[in-house]
NUVOLO-605939 format. One line per 5 residues: their letters; for each residue x, y, z of C-alpha. Coordinates in nm, 3 decimals, always signed. Layout:
NUVOLO-605939
A) X/Y/Z; ...;
***
This chain:
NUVOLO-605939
XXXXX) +0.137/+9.043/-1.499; +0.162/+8.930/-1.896; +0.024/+8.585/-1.928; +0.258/+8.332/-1.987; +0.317/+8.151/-2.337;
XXXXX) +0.288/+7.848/-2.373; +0.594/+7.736/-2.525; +0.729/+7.983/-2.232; +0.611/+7.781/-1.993; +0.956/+7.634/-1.729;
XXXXX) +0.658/+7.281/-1.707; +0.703/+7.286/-2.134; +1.097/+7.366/-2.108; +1.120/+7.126/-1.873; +0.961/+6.818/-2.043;
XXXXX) +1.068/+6.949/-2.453; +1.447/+6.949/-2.265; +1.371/+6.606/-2.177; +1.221/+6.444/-2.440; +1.504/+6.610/-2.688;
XXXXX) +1.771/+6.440/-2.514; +1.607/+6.110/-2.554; +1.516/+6.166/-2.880; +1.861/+6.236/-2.912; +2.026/+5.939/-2.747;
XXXXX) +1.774/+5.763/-2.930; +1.886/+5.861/-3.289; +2.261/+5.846/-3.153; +2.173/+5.453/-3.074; +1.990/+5.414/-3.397;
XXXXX) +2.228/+5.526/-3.620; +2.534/+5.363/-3.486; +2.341/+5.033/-3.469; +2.176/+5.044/-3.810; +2.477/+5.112/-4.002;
XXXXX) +2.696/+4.821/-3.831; +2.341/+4.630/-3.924; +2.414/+4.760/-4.276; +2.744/+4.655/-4.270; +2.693/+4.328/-4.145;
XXXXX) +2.414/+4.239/-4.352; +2.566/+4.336/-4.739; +2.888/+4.120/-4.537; +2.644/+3.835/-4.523; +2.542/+3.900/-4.847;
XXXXX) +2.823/+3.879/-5.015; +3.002/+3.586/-4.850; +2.692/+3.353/-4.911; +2.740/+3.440/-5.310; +3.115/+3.407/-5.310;
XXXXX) +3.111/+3.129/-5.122; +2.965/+2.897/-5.396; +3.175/+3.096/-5.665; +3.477/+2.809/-5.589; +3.284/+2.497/-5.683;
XXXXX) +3.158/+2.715/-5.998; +3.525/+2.786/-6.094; +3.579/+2.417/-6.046; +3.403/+2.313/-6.277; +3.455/+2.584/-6.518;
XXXXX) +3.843/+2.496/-6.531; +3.724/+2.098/-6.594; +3.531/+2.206/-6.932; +3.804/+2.446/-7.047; +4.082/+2.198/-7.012;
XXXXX) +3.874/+1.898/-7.232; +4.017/+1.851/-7.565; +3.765/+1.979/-7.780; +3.938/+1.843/-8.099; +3.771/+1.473/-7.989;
XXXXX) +3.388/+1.454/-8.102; +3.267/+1.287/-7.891; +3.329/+1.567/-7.620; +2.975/+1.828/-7.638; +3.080/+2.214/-7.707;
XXXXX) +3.241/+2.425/-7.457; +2.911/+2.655/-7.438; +2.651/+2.354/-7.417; +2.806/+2.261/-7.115; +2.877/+2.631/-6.949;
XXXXX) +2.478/+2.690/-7.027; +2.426/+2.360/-6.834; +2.644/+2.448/-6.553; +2.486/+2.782/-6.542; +2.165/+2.700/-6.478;
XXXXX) +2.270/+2.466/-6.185; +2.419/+2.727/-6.031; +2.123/+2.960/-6.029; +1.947/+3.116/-5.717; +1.673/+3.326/-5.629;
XXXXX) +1.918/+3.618/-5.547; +2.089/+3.588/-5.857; +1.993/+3.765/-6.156; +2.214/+3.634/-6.387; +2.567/+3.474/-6.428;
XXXXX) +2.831/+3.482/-6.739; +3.144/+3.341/-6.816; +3.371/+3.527/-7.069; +3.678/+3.348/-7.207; +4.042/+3.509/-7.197;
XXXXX) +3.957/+3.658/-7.537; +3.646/+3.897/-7.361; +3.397/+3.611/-7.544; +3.087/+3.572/-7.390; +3.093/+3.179/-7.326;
XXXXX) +2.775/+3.155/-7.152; +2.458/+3.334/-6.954; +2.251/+3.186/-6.717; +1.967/+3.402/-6.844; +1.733/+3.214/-7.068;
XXXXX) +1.620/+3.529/-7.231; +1.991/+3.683/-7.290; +2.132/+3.356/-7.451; +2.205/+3.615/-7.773; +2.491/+3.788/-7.618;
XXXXX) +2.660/+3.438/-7.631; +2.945/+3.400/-7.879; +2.968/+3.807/-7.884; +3.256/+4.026/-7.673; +3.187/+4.197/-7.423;
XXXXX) +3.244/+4.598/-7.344; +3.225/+4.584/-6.968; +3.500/+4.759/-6.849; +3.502/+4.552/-6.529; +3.535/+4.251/-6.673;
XXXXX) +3.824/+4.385/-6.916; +4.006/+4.524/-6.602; +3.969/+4.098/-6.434; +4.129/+3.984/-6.725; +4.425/+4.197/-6.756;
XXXXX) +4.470/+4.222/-6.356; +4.364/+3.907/-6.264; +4.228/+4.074/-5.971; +3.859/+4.044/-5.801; +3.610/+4.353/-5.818;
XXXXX) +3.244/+4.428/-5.713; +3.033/+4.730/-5.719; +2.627/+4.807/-5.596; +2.422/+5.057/-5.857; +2.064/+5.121/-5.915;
XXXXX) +1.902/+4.897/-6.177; +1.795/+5.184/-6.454; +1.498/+4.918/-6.544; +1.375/+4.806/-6.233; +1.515/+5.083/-5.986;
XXXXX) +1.625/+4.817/-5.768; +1.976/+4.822/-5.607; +2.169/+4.514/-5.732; +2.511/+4.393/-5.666; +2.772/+4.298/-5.913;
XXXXX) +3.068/+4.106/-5.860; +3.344/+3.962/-6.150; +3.582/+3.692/-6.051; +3.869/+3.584/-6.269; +3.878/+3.253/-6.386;
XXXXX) +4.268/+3.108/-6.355; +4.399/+2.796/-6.474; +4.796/+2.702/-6.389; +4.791/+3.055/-6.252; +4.731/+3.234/-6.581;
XXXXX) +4.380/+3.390/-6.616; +4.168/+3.186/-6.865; +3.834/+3.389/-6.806; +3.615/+3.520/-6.584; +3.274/+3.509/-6.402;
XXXXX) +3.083/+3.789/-6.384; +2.781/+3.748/-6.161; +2.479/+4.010/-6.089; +2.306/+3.942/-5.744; +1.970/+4.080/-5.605;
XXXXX) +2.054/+4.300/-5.342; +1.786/+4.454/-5.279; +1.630/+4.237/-5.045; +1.908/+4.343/-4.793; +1.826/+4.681/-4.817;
XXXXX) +1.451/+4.588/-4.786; +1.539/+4.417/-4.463; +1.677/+4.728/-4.343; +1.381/+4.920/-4.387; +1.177/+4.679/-4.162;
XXXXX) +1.426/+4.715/-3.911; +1.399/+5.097/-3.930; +1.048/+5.089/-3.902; +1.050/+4.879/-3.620; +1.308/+5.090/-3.471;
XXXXX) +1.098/+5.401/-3.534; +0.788/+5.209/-3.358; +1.036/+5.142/-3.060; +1.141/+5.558/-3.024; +0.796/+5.652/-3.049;
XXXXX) +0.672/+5.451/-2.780; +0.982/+5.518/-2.533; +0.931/+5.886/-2.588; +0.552/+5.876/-2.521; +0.627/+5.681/-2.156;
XXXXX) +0.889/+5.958/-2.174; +0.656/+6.231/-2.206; +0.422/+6.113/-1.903; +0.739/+6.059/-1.691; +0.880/+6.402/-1.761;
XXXXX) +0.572/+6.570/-1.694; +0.547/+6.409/-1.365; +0.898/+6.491/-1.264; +0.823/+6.840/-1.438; +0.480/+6.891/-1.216;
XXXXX) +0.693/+6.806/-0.888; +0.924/+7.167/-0.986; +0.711/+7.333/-1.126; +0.399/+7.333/-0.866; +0.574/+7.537/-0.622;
XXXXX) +0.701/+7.795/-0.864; +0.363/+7.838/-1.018; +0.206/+7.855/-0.659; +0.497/+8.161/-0.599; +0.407/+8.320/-0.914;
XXXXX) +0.032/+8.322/-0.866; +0.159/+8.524/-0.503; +0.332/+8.784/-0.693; +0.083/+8.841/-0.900; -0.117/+8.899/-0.579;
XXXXX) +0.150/+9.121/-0.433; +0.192/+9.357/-0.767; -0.180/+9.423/-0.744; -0.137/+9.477/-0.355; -0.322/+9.157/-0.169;
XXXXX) -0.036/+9.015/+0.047; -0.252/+8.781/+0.260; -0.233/+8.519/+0.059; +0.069/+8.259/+0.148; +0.260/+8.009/-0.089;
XXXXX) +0.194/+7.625/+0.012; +0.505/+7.465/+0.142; +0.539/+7.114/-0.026; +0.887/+7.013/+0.126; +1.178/+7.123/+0.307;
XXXXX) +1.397/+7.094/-0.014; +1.563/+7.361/-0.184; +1.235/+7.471/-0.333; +1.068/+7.467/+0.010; +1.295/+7.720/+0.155;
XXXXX) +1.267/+7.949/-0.127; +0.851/+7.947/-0.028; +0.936/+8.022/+0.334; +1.157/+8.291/+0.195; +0.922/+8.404/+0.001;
XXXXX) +0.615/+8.464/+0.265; +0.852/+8.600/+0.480; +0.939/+8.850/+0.207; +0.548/+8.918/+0.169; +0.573/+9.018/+0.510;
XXXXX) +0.800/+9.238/+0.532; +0.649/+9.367/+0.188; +0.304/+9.432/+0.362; +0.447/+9.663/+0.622; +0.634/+9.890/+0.393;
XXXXX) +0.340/+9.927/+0.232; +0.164/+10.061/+0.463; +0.449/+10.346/+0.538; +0.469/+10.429/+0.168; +0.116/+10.396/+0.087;
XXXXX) +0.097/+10.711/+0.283; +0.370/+10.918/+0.200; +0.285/+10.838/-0.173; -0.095/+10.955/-0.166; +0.030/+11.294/-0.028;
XXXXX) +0.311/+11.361/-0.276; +0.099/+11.267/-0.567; -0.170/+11.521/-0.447; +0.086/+11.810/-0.421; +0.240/+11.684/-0.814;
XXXXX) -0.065/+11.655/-0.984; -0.229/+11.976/-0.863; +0.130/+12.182/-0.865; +0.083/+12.417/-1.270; +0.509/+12.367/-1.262;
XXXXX) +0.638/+12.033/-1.369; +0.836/+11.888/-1.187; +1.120/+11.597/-1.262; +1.313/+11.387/-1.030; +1.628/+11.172/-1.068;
XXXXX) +1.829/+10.956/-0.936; +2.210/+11.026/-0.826; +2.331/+10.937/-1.216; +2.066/+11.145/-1.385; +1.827/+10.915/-1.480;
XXXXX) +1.456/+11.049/-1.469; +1.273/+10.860/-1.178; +0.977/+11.061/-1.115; +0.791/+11.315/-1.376; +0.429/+11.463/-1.285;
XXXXX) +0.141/+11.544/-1.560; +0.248/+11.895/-1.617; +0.603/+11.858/-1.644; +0.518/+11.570/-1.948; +0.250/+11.810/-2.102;
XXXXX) +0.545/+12.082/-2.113; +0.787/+11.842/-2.302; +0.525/+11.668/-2.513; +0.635/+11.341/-2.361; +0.462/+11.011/-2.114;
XXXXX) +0.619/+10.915/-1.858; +0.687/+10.562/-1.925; +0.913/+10.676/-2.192; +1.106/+10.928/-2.025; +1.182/+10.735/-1.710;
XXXXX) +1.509/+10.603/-1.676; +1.619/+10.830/-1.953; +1.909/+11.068/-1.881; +1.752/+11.430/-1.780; +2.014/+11.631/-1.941;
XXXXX) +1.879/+11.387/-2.299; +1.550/+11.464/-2.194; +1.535/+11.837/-2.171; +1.759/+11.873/-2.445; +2.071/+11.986/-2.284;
XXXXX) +2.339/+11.698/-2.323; +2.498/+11.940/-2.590; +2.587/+12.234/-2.330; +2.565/+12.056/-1.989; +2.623/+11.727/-1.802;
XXXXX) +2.464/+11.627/-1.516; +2.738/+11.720/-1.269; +2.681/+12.066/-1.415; +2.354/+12.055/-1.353; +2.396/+11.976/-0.947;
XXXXX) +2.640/+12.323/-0.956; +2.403/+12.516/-1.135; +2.250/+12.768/-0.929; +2.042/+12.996/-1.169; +1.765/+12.919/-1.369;
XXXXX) +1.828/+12.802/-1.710; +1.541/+12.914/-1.997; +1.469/+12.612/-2.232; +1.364/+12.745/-2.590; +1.146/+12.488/-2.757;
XXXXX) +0.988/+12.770/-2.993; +0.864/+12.610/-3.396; +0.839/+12.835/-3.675; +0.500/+12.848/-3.569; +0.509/+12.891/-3.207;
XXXXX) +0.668/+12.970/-2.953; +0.791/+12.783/-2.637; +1.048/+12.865/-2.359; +1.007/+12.723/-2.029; +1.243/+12.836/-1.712;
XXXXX) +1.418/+12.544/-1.548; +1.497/+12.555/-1.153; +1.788/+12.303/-1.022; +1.729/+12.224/-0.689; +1.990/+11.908/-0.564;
XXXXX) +1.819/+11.627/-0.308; +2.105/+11.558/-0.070; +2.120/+11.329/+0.264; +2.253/+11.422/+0.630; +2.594/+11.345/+0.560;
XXXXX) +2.597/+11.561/+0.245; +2.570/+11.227/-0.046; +2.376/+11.344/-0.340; +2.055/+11.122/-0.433; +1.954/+11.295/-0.701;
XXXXX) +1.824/+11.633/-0.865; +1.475/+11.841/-0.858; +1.386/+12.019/-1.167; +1.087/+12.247/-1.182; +0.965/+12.379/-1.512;
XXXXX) +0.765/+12.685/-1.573; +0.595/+12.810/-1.844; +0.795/+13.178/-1.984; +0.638/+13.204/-2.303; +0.378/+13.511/-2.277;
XXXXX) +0.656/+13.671/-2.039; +0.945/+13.624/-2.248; +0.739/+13.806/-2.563; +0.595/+14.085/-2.326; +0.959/+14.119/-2.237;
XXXXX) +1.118/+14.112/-2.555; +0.859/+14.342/-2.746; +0.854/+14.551/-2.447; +1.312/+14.616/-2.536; +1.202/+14.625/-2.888;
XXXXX) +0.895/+14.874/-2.866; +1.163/+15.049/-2.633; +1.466/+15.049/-2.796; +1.262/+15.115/-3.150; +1.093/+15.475/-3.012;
XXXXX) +1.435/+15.533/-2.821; +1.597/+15.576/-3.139; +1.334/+15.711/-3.344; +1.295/+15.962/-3.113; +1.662/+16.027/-3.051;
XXXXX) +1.765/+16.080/-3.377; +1.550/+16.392/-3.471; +1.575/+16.550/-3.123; +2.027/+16.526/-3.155; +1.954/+16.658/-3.509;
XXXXX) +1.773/+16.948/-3.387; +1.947/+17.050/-3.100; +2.281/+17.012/-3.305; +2.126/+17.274/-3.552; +1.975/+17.480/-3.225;
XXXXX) +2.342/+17.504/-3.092; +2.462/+17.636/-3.426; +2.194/+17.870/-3.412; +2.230/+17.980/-3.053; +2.640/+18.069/-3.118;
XXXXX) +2.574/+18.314/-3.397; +2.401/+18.095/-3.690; +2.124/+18.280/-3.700; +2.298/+18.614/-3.805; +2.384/+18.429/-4.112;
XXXXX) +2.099/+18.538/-4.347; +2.155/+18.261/-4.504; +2.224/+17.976/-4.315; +1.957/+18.051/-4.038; +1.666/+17.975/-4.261;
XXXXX) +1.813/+17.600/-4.361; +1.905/+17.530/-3.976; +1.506/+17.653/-3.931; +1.401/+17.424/-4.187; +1.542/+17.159/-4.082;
XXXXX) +1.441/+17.153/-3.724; +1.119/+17.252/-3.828; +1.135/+16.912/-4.058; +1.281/+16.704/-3.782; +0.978/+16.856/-3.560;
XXXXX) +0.707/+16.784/-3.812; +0.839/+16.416/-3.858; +0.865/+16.349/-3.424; +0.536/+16.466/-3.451; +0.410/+16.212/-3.727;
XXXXX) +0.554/+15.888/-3.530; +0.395/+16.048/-3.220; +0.058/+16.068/-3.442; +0.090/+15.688/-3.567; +0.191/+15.563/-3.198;
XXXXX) -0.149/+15.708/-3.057; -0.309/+15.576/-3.376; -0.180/+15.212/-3.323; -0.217/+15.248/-2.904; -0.629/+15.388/-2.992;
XXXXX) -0.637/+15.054/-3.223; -0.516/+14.839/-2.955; -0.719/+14.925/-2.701; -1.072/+14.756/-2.649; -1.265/+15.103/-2.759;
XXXXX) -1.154/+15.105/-3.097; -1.435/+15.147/-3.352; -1.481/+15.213/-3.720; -1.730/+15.378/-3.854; -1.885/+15.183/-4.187;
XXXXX) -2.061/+15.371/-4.455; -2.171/+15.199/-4.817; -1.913/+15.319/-5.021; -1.866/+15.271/-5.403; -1.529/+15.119/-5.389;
XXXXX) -1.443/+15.190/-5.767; -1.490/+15.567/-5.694; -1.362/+15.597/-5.403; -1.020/+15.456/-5.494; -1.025/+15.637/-5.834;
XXXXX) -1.058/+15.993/-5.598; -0.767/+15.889/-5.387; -0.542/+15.786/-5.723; -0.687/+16.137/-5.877; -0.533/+16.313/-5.597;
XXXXX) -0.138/+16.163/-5.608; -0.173/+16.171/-5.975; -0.153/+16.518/-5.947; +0.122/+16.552/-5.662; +0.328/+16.247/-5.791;
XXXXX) +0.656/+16.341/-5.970; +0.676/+16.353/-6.322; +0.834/+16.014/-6.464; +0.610/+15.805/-6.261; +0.331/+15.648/-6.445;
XXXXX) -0.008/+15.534/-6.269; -0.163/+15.260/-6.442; -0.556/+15.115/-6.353; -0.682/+14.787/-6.416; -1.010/+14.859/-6.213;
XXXXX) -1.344/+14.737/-6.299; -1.614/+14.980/-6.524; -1.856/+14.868/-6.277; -1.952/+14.987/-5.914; -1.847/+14.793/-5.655;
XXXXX) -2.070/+14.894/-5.338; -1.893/+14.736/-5.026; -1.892/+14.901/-4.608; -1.592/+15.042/-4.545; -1.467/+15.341/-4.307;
XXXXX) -1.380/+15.620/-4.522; -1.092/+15.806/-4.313; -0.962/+15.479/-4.206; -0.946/+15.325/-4.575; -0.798/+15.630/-4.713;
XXXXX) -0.486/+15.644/-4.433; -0.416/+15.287/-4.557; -0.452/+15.352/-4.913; -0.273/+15.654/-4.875; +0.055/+15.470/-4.663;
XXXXX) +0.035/+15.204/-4.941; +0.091/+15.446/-5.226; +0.328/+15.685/-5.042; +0.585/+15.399/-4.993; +0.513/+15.287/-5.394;
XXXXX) +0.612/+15.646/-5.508; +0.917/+15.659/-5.266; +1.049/+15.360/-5.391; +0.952/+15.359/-5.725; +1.291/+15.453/-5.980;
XXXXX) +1.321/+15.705/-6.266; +1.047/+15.627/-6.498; +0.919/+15.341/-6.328; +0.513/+15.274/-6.292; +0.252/+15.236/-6.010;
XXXXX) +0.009/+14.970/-6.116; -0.335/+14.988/-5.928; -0.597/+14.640/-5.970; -0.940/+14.562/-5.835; -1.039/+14.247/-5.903;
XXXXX) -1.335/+14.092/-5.726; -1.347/+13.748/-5.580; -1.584/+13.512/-5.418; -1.711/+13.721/-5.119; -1.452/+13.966/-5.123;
XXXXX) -1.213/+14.178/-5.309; -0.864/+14.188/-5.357; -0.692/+14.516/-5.415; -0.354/+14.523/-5.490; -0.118/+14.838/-5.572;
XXXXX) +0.231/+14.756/-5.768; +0.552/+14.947/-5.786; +0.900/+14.856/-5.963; +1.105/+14.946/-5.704; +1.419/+14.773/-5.534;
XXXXX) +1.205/+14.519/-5.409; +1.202/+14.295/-5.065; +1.433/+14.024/-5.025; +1.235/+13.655/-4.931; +1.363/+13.613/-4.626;
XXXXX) +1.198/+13.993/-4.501; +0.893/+13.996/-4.701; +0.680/+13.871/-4.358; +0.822/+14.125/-4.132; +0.727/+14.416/-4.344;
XXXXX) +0.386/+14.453/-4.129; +0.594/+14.467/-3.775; +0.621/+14.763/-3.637; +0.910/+15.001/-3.701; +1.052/+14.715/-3.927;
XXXXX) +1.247/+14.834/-4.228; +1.384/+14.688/-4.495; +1.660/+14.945/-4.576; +1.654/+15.210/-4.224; +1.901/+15.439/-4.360;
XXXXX) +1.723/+15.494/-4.691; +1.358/+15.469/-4.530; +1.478/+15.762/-4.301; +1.627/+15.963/-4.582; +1.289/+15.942/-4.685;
XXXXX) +1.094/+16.028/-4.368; +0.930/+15.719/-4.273; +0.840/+15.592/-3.936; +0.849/+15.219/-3.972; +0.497/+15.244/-3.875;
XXXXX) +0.311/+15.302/-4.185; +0.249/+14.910/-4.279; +0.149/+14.820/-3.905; -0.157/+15.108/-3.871; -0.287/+14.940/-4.220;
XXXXX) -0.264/+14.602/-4.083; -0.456/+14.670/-3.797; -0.709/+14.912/-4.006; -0.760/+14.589/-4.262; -0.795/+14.329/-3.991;
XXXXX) -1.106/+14.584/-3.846; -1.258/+14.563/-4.127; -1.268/+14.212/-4.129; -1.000/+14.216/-4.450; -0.637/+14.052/-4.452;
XXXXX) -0.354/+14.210/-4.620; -0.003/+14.055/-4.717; +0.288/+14.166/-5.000; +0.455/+14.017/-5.263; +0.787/+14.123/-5.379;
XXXXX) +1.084/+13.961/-5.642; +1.369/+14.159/-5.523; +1.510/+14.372/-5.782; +1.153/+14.427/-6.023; +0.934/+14.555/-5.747;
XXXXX) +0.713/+14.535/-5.406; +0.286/+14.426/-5.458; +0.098/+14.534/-5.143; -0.252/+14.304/-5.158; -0.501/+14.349/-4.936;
XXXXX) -0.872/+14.190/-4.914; -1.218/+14.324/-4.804; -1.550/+14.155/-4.730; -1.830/+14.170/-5.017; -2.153/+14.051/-5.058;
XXXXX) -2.326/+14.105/-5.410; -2.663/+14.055/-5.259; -2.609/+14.345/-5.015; -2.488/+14.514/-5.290; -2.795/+14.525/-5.475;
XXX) -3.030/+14.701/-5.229; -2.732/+15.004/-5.268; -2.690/+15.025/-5.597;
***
């Protein structure tokens, strides 16, 4: 079994759970009771301030309403200045007066006493004197960064507004407060959520004990021990799920025992069976696969199980399962590449009970490959002689008919009715000819006899020859080296494919057109290659040129008396002589056959 993670852990769910919902409650309590705390301390605040504006006012309205026309009474801002500095505080930054004309009558800062006697621009204090009306706001200090409170109160005499007082308080310190009280608050959650902590994972350790204790028996179980029991710590809910659970291990150990059995025998028979074979349940799914069967399909079995059969094998695009449990022949299963091939023969065999339920299906795989190509080569080697052989036998005996009802009294059709047959005779007996050849090369006993040949000469002779049988508006063209090439080579063999090779370039090869011959040599071997500018092979044929009784174009190739074999016999000569040979064609501009041959220079020398 996977170890468990820690944060995975039902102990670690258990207590996080916990100590969340505290934490949670917590901040829920904290919250609520700091912002009423808030509230109730700026309330404070603010009432202790206002509370002394009255007597201020007071006294205000007593200077304004002196005569200042008598002498002896001292100037209206002498005595605000005085009045000012009584009323100073330690949360109060600083105090004006402004008259009913926006004058600045008097500050209770010693070191702003030069705004006195000017107008001021505050808008709140413009706003008191046209509405009459109290207003206070809190902003940030731009100097200091402290928050500080600001309050202007109109000034009214006889109910008309003379002035107003416009007072800047310190109130900061409340908001300071509060930040001790968070702090202390913080303290507070820490330590309830540590005795938290230890509580929860006490309570935790209580649920969590037995369930460990159960999973430390599965464990057990999965890897077969079922002696061992799970401690009983209580006749709670918990408790009964233990009993239930050794019980269960119980029961557990006998089947075992039955299956254990069973199991060692049908794994014997699977993995030594060469079929695969795949089992499912009664929906499909894959429930049991053995090591050929997963070899076959190129899969593992923990991927394929559970996974739909007809998915599997490839078949969910023709059949469903429920035509699979009908199906009573075999079905072949082509997995063939371009470069190999594949097929493998499925058998359908359904597992049913007593009373006739279906619990599933058997499939058993065998390998068809070799036997399906025996097979089809064998229809096509068939079918391929069949008609080769067909067609000049119904020729002949169609002219032998003639002949036999009175043709050959006519002087002159007798000897073209002989001709022909004798034709169609020569040309059964040249695909007879190259069927022994390619059976003799086949068989184990084939030889070839090498001889140290120069292979300049040599293919010069064999040109010399067709040059003077070849029609006349062909051209031959060499591009061979001055040089002798000395290489080991049998003669009679070489010269049948040299011989095929240039027979098909002449058929092929149009009015006027030109055979081109090369010899070029390479690095331990030579490449010869003979070119005509013929019709050409299309792309898609070029690689079957060197089957046997493959043609490109039949009806033209047996116009011109070919056997479809010609290509095949030089394949198999080449590959003897340890050589490869392949063709190049653009169709329309002409056919290259290429062929290699080993040759060592060094060699060479003790020949030369």
């Amino acid at each position: 079994m996977q170890k468990l993670g820690f944060f995975r852990s039902i102990h670690v769910k258990f207590v996080t759970v916990y100590l969340l919902l505290i934490l949670l409650a917590m901040q829920i309590i904290g919250v609520y009771f700091v912002n009423k705390l808030e509230e109730q301390l700026i309330q404070n605040f603010k009432q202790s301030i206002e509370g002394r504006l009255p007597l201020l006012e007071y006294s205000l309205v007593e200077e304004m309403m002196k005569d200042r026309a008598d002498e002896t009474v001292p100037p209206l801002e002498d005595e605000v200045r005085k009045l000012l500095m009584d009323f100073s505080a330690q949360d109060i930054s600083e105090v004006r007066v402004i008259n009913n004309r926006s004058i600045i009558v008097g500050s209770s800062e010693r070191s702003n006493q030069s705004i006195v006697g000017q107008k001021t621009t505050d808008v709140m204090v413009k706003r008191i004197l046209a509405g009459g009306k109290k207003e206070d706001k809190i902003f940030i200090d731009k100097q200091s960064g402290d928050r500080v409170w600001i309050l202007a109160a109109p000034i009214k005499i006889g109910g008309e507004v003379a002035g107003s007082i416009y007072l800047v308080a310190k109130i900061e310190t409340v908001f300071e407060q509060l930040e001790d009280i968070n702090q202390i608050f913080m303290t507070g959650t820490l330590i309830a959520m540590c005795i938290t902590a230890v509580l929860g994972i006490l309570v935790a350790r209580t649920i969590t004990r037995p369930i460990t204790d159960m999973k430390r028996q599965a464990v057990a179980m999965a890897k077969g021990n079922f002696s061992r029991k799970v401690h009983v710590y209580g006749d709670d809910e918990i408790g009964q799920l233990a009993y239930s659970f050794n019980h269960l291990t119980k029961k557990l150990q006998e089947a075992q025992a039955m299956t254990e059995g069973e199991r060692r025998k049908l794994s014997s028979v699977l993995s030594n069976m060469t079929d695969g074979v795949i089992a499912t349940d009664r929906k499909g799914r894959v429930i049991l696969i053995n090591e050929q069967a997963s070899k076959m399909l190129s899969v593992s079995r923990e991927t394929v199980i559970s996974q739909p059969v007809t998915e599997m094998l490839l078949l969910d695009d023709h059949y469903t399962f429920d035509d699979l449990l009908d199906q009573q022949e075999p079905i072949l299963l082509d997995y063939s590449t371009k470069d190999s091939a594949f097929i493998l023969r499925a058998n359908f065999s359904v597992i049913q009970r007593d009373t006739g339920f279906v619990n599933g299906l058997i499939v058993v795989l065998h390998d068809v490959t070799e036997e399906e190509k025996i097979e089809a080569e064998r229809r096509e080697f068939v079918a391929n002689v069949s008609h080769e052989l067909r067609t000049p036998l119904t020729t002949m005996r169609s002219y032998l008919e003639a002949l036999a009802e009175g043709a050959i009294q006519d002087k002159e059709l007798a000897p073209r009715f002989l001709d022909v047959t004798q034709n169609e005779t020569e040309r059964m007996i040249r695909l007879v000819n190259d069927l022994l050849k390619l059976s003799k090369m086949d068989s184990k006993d084939y030889e070839i006899n090498k001889t140290w040949v120069d292979f300049v000469t040599f293919f010069n002779d064999i040109i010399d020859r067709f040059e003077m049988i070849k029609e006349s508006h062909i051209v031959f063209k060499r591009i061979l080296p001055k040089e002798a090439i000395f290489i080991q080579i049998d003669e009679d063999k070489l010269t049948q494919v040299i011989d095929n090779i240039i027979s098909n370039a002449l058929k092929y090869s149009p009015e006027g057109g030109r055979v081109t011959f090369k010899v070029k040599v390479l690095d331990g071997q030579i490449e010869v290659s003979i070119s005509d500018q013929g019709l050409g092979i299309p792309k898609e044929n070029l690689e079957r040129v060197f089957e046997r009784f493959y043609r490109v174009d039949k009806a033209r190739t047996r116009r011109l008396g070919g056997t479809g074999l010609g290509l095949a016999i030089a394949k198999e000569m080449i590959g003897a002589h340890g050589g490869d040979i392949w063709a190049r064609s653009v169709e329309g501009k002409g056919t290259t056959i290429l062929f290699t041959l080993p040759y060592d220079s060094e060699q060479e020398d003790d020949w030369s």
